[in-house]
C-alpha atoms as one frame of an Amber mdcrd trajectory, in Angstrom:
protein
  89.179 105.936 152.033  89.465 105.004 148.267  93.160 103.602 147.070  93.639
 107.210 145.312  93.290 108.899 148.792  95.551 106.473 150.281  97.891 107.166
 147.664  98.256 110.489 148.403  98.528 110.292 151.773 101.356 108.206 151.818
 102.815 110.825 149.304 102.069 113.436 151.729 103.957 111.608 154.795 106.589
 110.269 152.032 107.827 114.016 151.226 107.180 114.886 154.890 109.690 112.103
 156.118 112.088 112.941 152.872 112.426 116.529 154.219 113.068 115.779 157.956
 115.585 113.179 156.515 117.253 116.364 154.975 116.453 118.949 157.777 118.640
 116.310 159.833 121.455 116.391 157.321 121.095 120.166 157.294 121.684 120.223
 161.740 124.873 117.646 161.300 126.174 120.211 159.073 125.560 123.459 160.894
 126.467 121.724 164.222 125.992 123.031 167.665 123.482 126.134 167.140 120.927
 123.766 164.744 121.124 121.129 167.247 119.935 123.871 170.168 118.245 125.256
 167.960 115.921 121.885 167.268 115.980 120.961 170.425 119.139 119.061 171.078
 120.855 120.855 173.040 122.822 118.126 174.879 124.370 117.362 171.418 125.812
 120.988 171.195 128.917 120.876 173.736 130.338 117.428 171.959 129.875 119.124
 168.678 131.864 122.156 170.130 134.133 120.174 171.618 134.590 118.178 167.796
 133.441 115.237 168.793 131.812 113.270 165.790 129.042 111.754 168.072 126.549
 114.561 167.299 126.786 114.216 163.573 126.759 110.460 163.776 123.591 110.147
 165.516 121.953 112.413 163.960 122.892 111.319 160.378 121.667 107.957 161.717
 118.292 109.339 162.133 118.300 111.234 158.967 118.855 107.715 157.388 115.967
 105.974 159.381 113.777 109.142 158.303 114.848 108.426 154.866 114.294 104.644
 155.146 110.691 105.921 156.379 110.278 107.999 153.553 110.859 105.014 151.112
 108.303 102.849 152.707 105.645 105.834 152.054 106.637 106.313 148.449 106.468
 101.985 148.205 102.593 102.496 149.871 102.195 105.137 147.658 103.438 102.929
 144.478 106.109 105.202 143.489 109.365 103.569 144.890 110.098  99.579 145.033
 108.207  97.782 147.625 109.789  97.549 150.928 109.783  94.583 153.534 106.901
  94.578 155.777 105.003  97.365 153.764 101.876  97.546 155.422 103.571  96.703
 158.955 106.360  99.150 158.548 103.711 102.123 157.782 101.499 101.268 160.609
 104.626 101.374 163.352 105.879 104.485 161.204 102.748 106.065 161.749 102.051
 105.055 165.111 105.760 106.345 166.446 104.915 109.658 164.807 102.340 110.139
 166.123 103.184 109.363 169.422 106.006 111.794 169.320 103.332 114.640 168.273
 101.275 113.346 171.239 103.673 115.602 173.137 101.576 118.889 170.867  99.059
 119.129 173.732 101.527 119.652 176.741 103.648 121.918 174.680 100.296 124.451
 173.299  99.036 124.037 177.836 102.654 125.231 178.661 102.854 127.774 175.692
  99.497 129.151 177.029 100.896 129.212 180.669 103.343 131.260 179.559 106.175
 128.878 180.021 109.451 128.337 178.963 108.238 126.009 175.816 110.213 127.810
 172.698 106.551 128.191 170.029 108.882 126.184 167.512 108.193 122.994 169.478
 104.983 122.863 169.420 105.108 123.163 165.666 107.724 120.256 165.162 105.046
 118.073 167.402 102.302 119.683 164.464 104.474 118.319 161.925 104.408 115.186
 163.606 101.376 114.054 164.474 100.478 115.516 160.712 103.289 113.330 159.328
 101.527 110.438 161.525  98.263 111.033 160.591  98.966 110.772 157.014 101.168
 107.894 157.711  97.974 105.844 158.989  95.632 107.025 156.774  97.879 105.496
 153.879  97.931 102.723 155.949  94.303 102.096 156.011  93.382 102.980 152.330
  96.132 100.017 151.850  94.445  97.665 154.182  90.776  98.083 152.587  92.712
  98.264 149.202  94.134  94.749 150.058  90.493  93.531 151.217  89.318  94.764
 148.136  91.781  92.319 146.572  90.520  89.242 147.980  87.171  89.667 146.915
  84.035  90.111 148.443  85.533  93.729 149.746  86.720  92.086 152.218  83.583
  90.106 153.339  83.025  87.072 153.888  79.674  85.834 151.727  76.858  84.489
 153.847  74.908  81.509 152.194
């Protein structure tokens, strides 16, 4: 995967972690049916009850989904570099797509005709998508940094 590809990539799973960052925004403000609604249903009786709990966690993800977003746009060379670039988009990557791991059990119970709302098994999609792109970006980078060195990333034999 050429730098350009790479680029992209990390664009995709940039805009991808930008609009979950928003989406999470958007349930904090809506507050109990958005949070059953996408799954966290636990959160909806404190949020009834006006506790500010729900809307501080999930604000707090928004912000780490947002703080993801800005190390794909700093892979992707549009957004100041971040700390631990190439690190930071290899765990991203890696912890999204674990969490769309859980895709496969969710399409097996959909097609067992259980109690799995559809919508779940698209979130996971979205995911391991988001994931995917995240580790692509991150490997364009790491041959892109090989590249750097010299030698594309060889070591010349005498």
């Amino acid at each position: 995967m050429g730098l350009r590809a790479a680029r992209w990539s990390l664009l995709v799973a940039g805009a991808s972690s930008a609009g979950i960052a928003v989406l999470h925004v958007c349930i904090a403000l809506v507050g109990p049916t958005a949070y059953t609604y996408f799954g966290a249903a636990d959160l909806a009786p404190s949020a009834r009850a006006g506790s500010p709990v729900p809307a501080v966690i999930t604000i707090g993800l928004a912000i780490v989904f947002g703080l993801w977003a800005w190390y794909a746009f700093g892979g992707a060379r549009i957004a100041r570099k971040p700390p631990l670039l190439t690190v930071g988009i290899w765990v991203i990557g890696a912890i999204y797509v674990l969490r769309g791991a859980m895709l496969l059990p969710e399409l097996l119970s959909l097609g067992r005709g259980g109690g799995t709302p559809p919508r779940f098994a698209m979130f996971s999609f979205v995911s391991l998508a988001t994931g995917i792109a995240y580790l692509l970006g991150a490997l364009g980078l790491r041959r892109q940094r090989s590249d750097d060195r010299g030698f594309g990333g060889r070591v010349p034999t005498r």
